[in-house]
ZATOR-139763 format. One record per residue (C-alpha): residue number from 1; residue in one letter; x, z, y. Coordinates in Angstrom, 3 decimals. Example, Ala and Ser with C-alpha at 12.3 -4.5 7.8 and 13.67 -1.06 7.14 Angstrom:
ZATOR-139763
<atom><resi>1</resi><resn>A</resn><east>12.300</east><up>7.800</up><north>-4.500</north></atom>
<atom><resi>2</resi><resn>S</resn><east>13.670</east><up>7.140</up><north>-1.060</north></atom>
end
This chain:
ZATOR-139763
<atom><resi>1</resi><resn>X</resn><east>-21.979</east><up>4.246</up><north>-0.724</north></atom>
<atom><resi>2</resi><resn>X</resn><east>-22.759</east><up>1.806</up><north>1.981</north></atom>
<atom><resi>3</resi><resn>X</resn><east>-20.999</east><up>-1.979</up><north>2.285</north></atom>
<atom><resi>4</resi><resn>X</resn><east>-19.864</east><up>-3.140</up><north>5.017</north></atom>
<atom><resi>5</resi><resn>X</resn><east>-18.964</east><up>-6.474</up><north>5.163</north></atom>
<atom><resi>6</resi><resn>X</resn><east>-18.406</east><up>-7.285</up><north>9.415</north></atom>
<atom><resi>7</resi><resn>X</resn><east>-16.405</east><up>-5.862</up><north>12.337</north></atom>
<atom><resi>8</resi><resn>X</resn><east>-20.059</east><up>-5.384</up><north>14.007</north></atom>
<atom><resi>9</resi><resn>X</resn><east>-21.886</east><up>-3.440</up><north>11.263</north></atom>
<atom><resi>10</resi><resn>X</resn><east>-19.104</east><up>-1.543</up><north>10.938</north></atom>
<atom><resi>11</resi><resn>X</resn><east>-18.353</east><up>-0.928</up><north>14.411</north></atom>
<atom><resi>12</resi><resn>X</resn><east>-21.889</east><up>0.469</up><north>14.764</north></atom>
<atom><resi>13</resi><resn>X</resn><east>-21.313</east><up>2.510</up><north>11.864</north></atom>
<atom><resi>14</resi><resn>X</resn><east>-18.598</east><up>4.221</up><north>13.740</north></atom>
<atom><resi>15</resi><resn>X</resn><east>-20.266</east><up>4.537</up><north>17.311</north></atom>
<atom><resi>16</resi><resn>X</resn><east>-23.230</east><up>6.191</up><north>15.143</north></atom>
<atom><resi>17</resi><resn>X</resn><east>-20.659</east><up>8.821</up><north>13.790</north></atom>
<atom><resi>18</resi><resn>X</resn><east>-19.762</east><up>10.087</up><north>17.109</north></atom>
<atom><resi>19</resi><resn>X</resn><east>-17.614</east><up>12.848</up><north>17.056</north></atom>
<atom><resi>20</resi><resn>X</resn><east>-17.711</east><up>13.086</up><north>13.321</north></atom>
<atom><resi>21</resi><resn>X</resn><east>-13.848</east><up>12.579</up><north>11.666</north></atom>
<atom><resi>22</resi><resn>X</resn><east>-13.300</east><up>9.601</up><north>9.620</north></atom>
<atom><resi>23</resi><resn>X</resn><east>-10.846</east><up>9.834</up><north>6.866</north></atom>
<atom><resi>24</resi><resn>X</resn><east>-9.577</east><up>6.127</up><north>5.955</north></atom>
<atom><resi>25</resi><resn>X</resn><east>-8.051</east><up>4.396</up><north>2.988</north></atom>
<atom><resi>26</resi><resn>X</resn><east>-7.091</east><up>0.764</up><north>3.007</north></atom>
<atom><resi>27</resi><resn>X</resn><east>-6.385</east><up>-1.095</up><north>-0.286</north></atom>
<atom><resi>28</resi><resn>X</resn><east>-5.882</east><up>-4.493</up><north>-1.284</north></atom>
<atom><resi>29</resi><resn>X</resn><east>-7.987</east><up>-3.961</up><north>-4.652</north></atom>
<atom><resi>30</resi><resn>X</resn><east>-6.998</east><up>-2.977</up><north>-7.844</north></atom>
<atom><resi>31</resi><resn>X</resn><east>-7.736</east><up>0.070</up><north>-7.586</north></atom>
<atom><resi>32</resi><resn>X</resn><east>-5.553</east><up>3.013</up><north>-9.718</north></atom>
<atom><resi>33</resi><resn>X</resn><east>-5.046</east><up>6.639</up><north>-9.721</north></atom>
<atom><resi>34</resi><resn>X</resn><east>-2.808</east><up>6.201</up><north>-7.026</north></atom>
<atom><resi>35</resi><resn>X</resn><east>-6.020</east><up>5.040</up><north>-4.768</north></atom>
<atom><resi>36</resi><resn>X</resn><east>-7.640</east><up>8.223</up><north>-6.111</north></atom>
<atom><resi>37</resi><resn>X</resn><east>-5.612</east><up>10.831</up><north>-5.203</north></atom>
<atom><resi>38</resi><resn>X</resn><east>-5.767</east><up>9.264</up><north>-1.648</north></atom>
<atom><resi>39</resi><resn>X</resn><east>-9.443</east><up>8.875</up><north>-1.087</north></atom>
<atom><resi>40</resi><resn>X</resn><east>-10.064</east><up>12.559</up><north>-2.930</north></atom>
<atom><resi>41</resi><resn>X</resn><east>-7.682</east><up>13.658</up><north>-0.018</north></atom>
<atom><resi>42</resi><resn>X</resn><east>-9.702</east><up>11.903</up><north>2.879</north></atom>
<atom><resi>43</resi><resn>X</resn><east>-13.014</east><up>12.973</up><north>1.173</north></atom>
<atom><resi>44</resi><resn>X</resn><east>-11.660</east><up>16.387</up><north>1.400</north></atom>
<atom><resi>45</resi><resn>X</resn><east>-10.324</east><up>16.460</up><north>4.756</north></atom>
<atom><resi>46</resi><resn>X</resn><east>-12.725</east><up>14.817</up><north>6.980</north></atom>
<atom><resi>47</resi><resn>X</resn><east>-16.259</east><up>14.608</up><north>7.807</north></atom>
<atom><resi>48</resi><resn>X</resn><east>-16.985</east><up>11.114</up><north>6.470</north></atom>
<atom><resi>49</resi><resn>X</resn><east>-14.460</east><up>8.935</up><north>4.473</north></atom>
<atom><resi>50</resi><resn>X</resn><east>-13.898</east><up>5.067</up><north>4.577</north></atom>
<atom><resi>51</resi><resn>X</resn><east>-12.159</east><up>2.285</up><north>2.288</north></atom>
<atom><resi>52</resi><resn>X</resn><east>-11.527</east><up>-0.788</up><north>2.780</north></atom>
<atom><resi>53</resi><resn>X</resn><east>-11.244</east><up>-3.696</up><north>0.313</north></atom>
<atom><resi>54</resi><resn>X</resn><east>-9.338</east><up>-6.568</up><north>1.321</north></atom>
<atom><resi>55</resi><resn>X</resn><east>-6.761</east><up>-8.842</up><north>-0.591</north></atom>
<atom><resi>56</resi><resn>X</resn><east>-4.359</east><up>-9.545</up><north>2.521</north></atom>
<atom><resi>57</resi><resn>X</resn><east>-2.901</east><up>-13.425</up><north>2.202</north></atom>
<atom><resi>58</resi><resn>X</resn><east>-0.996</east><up>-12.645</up><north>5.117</north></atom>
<atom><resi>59</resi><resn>X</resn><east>1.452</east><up>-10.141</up><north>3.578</north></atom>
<atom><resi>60</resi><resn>X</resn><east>1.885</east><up>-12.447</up><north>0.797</north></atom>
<atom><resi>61</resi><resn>X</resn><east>5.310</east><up>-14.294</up><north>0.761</north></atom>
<atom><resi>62</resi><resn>X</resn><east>4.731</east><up>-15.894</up><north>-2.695</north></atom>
<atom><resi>63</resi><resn>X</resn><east>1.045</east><up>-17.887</up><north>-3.103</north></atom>
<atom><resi>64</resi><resn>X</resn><east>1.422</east><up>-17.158</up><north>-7.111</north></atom>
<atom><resi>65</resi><resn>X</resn><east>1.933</east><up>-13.220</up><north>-6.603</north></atom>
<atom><resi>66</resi><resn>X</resn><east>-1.076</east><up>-13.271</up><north>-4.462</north></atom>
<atom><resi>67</resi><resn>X</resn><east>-3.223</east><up>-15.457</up><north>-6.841</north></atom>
<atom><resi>68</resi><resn>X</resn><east>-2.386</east><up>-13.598</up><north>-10.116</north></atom>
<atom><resi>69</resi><resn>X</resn><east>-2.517</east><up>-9.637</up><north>-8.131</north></atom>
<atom><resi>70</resi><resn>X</resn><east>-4.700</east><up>-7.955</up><north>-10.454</north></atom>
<atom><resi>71</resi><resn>X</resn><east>-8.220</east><up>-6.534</up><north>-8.756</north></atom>
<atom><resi>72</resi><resn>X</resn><east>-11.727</east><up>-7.259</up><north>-9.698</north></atom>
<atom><resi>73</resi><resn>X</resn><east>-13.907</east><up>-6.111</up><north>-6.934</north></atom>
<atom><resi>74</resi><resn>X</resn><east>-17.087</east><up>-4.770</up><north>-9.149</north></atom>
<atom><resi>75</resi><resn>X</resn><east>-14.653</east><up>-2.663</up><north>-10.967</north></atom>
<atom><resi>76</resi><resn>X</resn><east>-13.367</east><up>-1.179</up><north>-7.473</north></atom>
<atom><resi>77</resi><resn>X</resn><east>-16.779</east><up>-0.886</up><north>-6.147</north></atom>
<atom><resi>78</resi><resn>X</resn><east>-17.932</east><up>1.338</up><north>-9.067</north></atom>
<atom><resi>79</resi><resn>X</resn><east>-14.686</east><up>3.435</up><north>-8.788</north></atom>
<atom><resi>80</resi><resn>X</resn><east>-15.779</east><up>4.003</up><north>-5.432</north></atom>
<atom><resi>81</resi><resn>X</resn><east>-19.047</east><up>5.131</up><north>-5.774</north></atom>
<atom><resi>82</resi><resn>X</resn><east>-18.254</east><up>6.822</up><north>-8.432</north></atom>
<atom><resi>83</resi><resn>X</resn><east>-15.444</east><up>8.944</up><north>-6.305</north></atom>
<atom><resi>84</resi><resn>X</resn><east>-17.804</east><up>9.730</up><north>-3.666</north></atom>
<atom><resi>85</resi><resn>X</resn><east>-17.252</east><up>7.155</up><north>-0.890</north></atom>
<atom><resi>86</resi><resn>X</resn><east>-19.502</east><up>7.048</up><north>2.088</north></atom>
<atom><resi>87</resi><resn>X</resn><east>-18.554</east><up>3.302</up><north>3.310</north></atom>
<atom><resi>88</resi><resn>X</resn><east>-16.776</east><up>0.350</up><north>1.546</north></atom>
<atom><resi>89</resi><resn>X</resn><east>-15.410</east><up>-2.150</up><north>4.455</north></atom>
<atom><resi>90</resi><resn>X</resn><east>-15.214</east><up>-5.640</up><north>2.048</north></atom>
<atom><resi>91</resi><resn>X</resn><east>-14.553</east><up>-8.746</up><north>4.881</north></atom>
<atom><resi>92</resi><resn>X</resn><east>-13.665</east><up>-12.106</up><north>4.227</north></atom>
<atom><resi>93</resi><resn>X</resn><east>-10.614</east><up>-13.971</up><north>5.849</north></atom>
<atom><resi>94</resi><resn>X</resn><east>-12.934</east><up>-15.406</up><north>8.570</north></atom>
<atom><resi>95</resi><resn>X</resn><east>-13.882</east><up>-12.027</up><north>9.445</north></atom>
<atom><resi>96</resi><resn>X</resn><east>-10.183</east><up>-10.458</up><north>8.916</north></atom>
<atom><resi>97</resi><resn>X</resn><east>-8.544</east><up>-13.517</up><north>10.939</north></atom>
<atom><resi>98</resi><resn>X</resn><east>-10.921</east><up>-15.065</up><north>13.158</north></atom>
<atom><resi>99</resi><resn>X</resn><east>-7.783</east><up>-16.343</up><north>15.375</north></atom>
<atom><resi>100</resi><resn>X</resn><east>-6.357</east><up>-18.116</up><north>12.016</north></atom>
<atom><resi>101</resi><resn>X</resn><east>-3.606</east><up>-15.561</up><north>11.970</north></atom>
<atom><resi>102</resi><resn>X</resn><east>-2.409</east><up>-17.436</up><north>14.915</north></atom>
<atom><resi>103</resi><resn>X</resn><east>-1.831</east><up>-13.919</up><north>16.474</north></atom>
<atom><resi>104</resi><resn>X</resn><east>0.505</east><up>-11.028</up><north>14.469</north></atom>
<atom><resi>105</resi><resn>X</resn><east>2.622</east><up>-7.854</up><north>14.798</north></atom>
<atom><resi>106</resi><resn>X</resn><east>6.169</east><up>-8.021</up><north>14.649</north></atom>
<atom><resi>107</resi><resn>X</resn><east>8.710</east><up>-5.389</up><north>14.321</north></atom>
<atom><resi>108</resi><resn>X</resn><east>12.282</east><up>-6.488</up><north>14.700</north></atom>
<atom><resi>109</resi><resn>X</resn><east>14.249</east><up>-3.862</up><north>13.066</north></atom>
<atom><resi>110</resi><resn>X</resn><east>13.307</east><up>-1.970</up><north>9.730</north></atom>
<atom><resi>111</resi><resn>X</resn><east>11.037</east><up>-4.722</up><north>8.634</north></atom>
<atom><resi>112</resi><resn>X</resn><east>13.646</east><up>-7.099</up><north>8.045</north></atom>
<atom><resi>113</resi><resn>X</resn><east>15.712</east><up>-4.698</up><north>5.633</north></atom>
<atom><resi>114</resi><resn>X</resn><east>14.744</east><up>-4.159</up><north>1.639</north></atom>
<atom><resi>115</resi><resn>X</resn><east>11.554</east><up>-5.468</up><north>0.993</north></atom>
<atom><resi>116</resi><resn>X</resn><east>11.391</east><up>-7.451</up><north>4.066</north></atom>
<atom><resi>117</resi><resn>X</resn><east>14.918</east><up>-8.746</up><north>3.418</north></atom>
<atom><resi>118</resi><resn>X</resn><east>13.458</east><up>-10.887</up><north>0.285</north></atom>
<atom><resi>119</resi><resn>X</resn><east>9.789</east><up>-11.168</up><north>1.365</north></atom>
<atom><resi>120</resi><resn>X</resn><east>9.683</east><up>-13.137</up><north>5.230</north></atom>
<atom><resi>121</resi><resn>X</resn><east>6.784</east><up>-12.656</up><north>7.073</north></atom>
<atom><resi>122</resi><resn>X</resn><east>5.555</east><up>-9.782</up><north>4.898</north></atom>
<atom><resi>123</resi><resn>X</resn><east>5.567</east><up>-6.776</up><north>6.954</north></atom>
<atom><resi>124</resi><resn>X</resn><east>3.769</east><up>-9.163</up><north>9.437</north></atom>
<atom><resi>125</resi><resn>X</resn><east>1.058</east><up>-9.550</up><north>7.719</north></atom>
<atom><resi>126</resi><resn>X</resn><east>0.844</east><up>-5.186</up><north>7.035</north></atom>
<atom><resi>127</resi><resn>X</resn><east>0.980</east><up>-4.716</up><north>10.500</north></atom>
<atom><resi>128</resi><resn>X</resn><east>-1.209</east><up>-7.390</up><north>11.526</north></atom>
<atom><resi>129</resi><resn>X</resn><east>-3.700</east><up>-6.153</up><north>9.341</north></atom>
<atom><resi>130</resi><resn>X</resn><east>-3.365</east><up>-2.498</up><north>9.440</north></atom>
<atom><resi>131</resi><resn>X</resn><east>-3.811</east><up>-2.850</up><north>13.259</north></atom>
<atom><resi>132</resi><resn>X</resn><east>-6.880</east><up>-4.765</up><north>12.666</north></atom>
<atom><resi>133</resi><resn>X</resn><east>-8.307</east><up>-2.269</up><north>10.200</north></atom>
<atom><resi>134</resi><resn>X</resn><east>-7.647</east><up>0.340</up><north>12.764</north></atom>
<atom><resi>135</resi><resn>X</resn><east>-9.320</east><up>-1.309</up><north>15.443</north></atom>
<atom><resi>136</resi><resn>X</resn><east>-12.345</east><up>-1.688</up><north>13.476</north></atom>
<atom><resi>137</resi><resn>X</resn><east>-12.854</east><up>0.962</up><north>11.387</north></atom>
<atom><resi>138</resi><resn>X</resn><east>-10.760</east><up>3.923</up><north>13.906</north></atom>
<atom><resi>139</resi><resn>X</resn><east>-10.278</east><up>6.605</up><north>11.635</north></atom>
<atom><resi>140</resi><resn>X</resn><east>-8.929</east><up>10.217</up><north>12.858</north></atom>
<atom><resi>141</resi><resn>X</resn><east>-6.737</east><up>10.273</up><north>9.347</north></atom>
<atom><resi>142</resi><resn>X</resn><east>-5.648</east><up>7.444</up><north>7.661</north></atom>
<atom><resi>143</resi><resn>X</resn><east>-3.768</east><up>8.040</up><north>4.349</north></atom>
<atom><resi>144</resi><resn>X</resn><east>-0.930</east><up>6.179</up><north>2.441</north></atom>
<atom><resi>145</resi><resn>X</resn><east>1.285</east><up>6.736</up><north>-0.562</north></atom>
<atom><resi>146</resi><resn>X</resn><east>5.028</east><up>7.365</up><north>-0.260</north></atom>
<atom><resi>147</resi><resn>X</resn><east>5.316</east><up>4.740</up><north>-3.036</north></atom>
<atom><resi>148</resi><resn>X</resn><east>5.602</east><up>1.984</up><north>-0.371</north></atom>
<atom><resi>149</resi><resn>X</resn><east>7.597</east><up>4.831</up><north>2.124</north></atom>
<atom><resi>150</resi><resn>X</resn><east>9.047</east><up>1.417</up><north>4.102</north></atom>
<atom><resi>151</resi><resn>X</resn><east>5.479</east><up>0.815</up><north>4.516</north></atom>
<atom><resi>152</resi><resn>X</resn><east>4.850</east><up>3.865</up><north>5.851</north></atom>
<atom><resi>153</resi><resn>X</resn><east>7.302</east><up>4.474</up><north>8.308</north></atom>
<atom><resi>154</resi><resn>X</resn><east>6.659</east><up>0.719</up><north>9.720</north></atom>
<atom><resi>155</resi><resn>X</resn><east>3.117</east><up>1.913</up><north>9.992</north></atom>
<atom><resi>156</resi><resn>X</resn><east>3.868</east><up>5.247</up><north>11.831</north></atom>
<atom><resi>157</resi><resn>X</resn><east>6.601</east><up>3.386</up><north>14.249</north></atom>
<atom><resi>158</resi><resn>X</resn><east>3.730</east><up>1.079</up><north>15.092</north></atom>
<atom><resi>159</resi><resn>X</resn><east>0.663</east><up>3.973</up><north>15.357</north></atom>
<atom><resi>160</resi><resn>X</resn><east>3.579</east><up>5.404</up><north>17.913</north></atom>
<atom><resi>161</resi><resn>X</resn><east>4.675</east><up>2.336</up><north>19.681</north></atom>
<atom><resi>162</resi><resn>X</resn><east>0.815</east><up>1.198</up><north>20.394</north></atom>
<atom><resi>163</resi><resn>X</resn><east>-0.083</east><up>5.210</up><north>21.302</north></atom>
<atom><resi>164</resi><resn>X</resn><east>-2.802</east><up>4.574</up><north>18.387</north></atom>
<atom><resi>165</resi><resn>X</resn><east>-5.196</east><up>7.352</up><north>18.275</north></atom>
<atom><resi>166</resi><resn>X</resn><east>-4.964</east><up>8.185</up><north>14.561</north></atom>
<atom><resi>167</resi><resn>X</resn><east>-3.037</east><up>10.459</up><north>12.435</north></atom>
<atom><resi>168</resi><resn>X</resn><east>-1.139</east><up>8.710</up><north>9.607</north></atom>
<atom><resi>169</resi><resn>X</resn><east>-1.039</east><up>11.378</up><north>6.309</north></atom>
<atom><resi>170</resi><resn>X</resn><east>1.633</east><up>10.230</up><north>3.881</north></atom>
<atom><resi>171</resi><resn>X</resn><east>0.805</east><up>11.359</up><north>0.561</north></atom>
<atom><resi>172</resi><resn>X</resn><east>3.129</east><up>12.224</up><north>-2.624</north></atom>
<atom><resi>173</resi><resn>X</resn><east>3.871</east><up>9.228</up><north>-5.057</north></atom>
<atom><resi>174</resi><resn>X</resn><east>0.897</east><up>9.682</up><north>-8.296</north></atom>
<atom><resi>175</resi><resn>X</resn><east>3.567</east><up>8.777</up><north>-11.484</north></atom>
<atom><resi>176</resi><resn>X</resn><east>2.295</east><up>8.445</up><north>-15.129</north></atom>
<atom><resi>177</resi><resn>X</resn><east>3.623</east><up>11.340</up><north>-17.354</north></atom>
<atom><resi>178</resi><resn>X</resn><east>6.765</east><up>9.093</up><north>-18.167</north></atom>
<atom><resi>179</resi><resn>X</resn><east>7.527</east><up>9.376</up><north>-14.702</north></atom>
<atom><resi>180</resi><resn>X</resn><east>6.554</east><up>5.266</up><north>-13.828</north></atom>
<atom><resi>181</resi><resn>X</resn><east>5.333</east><up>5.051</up><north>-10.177</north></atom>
<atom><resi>182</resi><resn>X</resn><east>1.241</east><up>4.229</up><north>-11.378</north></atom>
<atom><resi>183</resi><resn>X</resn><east>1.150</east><up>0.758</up><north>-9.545</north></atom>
<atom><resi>184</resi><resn>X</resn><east>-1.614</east><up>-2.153</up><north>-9.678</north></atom>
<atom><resi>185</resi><resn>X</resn><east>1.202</east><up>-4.502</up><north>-10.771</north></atom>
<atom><resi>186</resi><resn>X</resn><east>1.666</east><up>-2.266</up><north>-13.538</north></atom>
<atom><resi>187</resi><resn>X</resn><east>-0.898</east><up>-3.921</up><north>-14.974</north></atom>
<atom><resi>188</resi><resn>X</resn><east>0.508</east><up>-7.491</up><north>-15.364</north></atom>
<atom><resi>189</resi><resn>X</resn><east>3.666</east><up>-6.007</up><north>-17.510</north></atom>
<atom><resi>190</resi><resn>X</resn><east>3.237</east><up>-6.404</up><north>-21.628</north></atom>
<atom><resi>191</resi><resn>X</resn><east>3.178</east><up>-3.356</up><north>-23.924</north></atom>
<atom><resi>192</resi><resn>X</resn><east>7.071</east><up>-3.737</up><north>-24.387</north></atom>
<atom><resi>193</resi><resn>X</resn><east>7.153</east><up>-3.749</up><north>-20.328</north></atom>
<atom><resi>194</resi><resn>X</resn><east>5.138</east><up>-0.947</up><north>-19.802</north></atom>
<atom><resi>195</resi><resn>X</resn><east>7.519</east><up>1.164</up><north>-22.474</north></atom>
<atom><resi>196</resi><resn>X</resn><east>10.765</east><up>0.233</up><north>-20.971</north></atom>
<atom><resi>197</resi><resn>X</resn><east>9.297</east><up>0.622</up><north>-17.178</north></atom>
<atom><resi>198</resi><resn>X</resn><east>9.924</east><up>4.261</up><north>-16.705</north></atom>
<atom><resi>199</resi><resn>X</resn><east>13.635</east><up>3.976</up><north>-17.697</north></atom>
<atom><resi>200</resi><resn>X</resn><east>13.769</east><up>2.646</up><north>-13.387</north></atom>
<atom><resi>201</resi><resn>X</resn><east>12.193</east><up>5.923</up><north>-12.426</north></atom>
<atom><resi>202</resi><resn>X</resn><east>14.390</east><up>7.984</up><north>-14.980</north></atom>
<atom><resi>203</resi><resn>X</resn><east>17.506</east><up>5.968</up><north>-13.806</north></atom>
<atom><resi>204</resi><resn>X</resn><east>16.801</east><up>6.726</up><north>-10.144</north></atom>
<atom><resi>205</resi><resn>X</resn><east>16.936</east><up>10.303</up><north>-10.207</north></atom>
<atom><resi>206</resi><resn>X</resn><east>19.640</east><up>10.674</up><north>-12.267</north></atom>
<atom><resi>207</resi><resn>X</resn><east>22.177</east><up>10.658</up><north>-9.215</north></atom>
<atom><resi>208</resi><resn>X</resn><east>24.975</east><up>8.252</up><north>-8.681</north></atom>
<atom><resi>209</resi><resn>X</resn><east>25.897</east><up>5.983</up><north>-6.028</north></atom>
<atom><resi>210</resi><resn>X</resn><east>24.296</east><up>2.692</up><north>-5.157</north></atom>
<atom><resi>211</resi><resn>X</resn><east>26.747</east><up>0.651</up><north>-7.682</north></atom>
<atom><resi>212</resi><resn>X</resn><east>26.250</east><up>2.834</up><north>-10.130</north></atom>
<atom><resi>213</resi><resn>X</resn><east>22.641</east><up>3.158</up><north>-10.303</north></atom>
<atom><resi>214</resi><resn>X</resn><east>22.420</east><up>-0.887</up><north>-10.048</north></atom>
<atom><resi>215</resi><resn>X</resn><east>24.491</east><up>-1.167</up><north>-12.628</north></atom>
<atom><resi>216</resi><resn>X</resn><east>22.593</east><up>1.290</up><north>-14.724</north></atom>
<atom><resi>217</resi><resn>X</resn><east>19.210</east><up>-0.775</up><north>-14.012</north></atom>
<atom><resi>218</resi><resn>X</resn><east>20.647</east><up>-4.217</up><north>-15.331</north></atom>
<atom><resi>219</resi><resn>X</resn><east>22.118</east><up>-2.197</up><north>-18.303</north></atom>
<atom><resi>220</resi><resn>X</resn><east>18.716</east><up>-1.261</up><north>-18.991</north></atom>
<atom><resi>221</resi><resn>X</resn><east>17.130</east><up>-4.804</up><north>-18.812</north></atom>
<atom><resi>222</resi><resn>X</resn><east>15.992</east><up>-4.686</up><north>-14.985</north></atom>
<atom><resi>223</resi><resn>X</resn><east>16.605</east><up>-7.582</up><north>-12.551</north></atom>
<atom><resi>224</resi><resn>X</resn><east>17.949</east><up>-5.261</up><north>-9.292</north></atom>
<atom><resi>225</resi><resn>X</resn><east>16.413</east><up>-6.910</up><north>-6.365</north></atom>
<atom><resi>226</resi><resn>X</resn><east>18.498</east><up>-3.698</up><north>-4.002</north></atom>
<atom><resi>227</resi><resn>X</resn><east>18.919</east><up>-0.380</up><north>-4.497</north></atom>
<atom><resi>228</resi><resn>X</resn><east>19.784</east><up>1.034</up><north>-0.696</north></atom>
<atom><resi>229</resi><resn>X</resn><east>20.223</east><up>4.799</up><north>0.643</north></atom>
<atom><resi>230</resi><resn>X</resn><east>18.485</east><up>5.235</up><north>3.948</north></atom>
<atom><resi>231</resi><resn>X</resn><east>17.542</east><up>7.784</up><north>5.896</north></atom>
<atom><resi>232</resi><resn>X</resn><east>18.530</east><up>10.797</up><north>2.879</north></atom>
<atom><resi>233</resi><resn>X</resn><east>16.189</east><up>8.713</up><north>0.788</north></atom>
<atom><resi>234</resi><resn>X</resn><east>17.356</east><up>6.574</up><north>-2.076</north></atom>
<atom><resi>235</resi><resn>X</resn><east>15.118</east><up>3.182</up><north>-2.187</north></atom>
<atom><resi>236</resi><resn>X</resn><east>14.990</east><up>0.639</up><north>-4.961</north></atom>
<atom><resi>237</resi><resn>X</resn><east>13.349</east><up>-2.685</up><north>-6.056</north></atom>
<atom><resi>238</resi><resn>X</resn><east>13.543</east><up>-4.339</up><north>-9.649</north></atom>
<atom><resi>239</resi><resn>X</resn><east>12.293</east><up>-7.319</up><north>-11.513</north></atom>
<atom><resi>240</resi><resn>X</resn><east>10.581</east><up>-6.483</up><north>-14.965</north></atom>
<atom><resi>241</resi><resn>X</resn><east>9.023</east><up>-9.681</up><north>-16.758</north></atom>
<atom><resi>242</resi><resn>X</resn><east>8.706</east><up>-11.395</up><north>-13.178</north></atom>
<atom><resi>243</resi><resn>X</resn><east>6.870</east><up>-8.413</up><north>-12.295</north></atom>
<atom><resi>244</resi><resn>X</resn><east>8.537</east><up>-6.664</up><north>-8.762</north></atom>
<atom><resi>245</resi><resn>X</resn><east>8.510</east><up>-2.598</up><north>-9.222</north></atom>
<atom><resi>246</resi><resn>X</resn><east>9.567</east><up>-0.501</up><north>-6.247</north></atom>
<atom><resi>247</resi><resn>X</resn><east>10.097</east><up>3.519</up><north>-6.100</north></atom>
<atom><resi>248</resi><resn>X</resn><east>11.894</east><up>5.775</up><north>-4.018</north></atom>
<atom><resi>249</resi><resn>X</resn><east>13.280</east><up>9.581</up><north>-4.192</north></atom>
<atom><resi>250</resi><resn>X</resn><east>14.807</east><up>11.732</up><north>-1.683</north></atom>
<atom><resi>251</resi><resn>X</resn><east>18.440</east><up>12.169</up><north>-1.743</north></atom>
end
């Protein structure tokens, strides 16, 4: 696995490929199953495959959540290799942001609804980057889990809206046997928060209307955040030890 650490190296990367398809997977770190299942899929499916490493600040509404977001880069890299990458993209902010994120992405309308209704400026900062990422690295697939489906369906609106040349490959949600959504945040609950964290998963698909599911959650010892039904899908967001879980399921 090569690292690649600047637009230009790997811009030359790419122009070297040619023709060649690029399957692409861009994380934030702390890498999981989840990340697994996605890069086996791009490994699989194209020519060469790409990830990128890069702990966004910009989609960060809360400095602490950003500081304390588990990933440990050696641990990631080894993963990697391990997994069968062919290139690691790993830049800094100054190579990320040269502008000093004085220039971003803005979509007015689903962004500002469930997660973006508590977290300002978030989606801004996915966009932002995910464009970036694009530019750079232009990969013919580019793969996300349905965990974060808001995410994904901001990310398709925009690869439509900018007539990006890329085909976005949403992928099923990877859940631990108990049914809990396999997360990096995961990580930060306690052994009595991992045990009572797949009660949100259970309690989603057990039908019911909004109320009733929300009320369900705080019986269970959740903090509900929202639990929304958009689109035939049923979306939710809870608080466990400080820690923010999201999961959806189609209605």
């Amino acid at each position: 696995m090569k690292i690649i650490k600047t637009v230009e190296d790997f811009k030359k990367i790419r122009s070297e490929l040619g023709e060649k398809s690029l399957g692409f997977v861009p994380t934030m770190g702390g890498l999981h199953n989840g990340h697994l299942s996605l890069i086996k899929r791009a490994i699989s499916e194209n020519d060469v495959s790409a990830v990128s490493v890069y702990l966004n600040p910009t989609q960060f509404n809360d400095k602490k959540d950003l500081e304390t977001y588990p990933a440990n880069f050696a641990d990631d890299c080894a993963l990697l290799e391990k997994a069968g990458v062919d290139y690691l993209f790993a830049p800094t902010y100054p190579v990320m942001y040269p502008d000093d994120y004085k220039y971003m992405l803005t979509e007015k309308d689903f962004s500002h609804e469930l997660c973006g209704a508590k977290r300002p400026g978030h989606f801004d900062g996915v966009l932002t980057v995910v464009m970036k990422l694009f530019n750079i690295v232009r990969p013919t697939r580019a793969y996300f889990g349905e965990k974060d489906y808001q995410q994904y369906k901001l990310l398709d609106g925009m690869v439509k809206a900018f007539f990006l040349d890329v085909q976005l490959v949403p992928c099923p949600i990877v859940r631990e046997e108990n049914g809990l959504a396999i997360s990096s945040r995961n990580r930060k609950l306690s052994a009595e928060g991992l045990a009572k964290a797949p009660k949100f998963h259970e309690i989603l698909a057990s039908g019911g209307s909004e109320a009733e599911i929300a009320e369900k959650l705080e019986k269970a010892g959740f903090k509900v955040d929202y639990v929304t039904i958009k689109d035939k899908r049923l979306y939710a967001a809870v608080f466990l030890e400080d820690v923010r879980l999201i999961d959806n399921v189609e209605r």
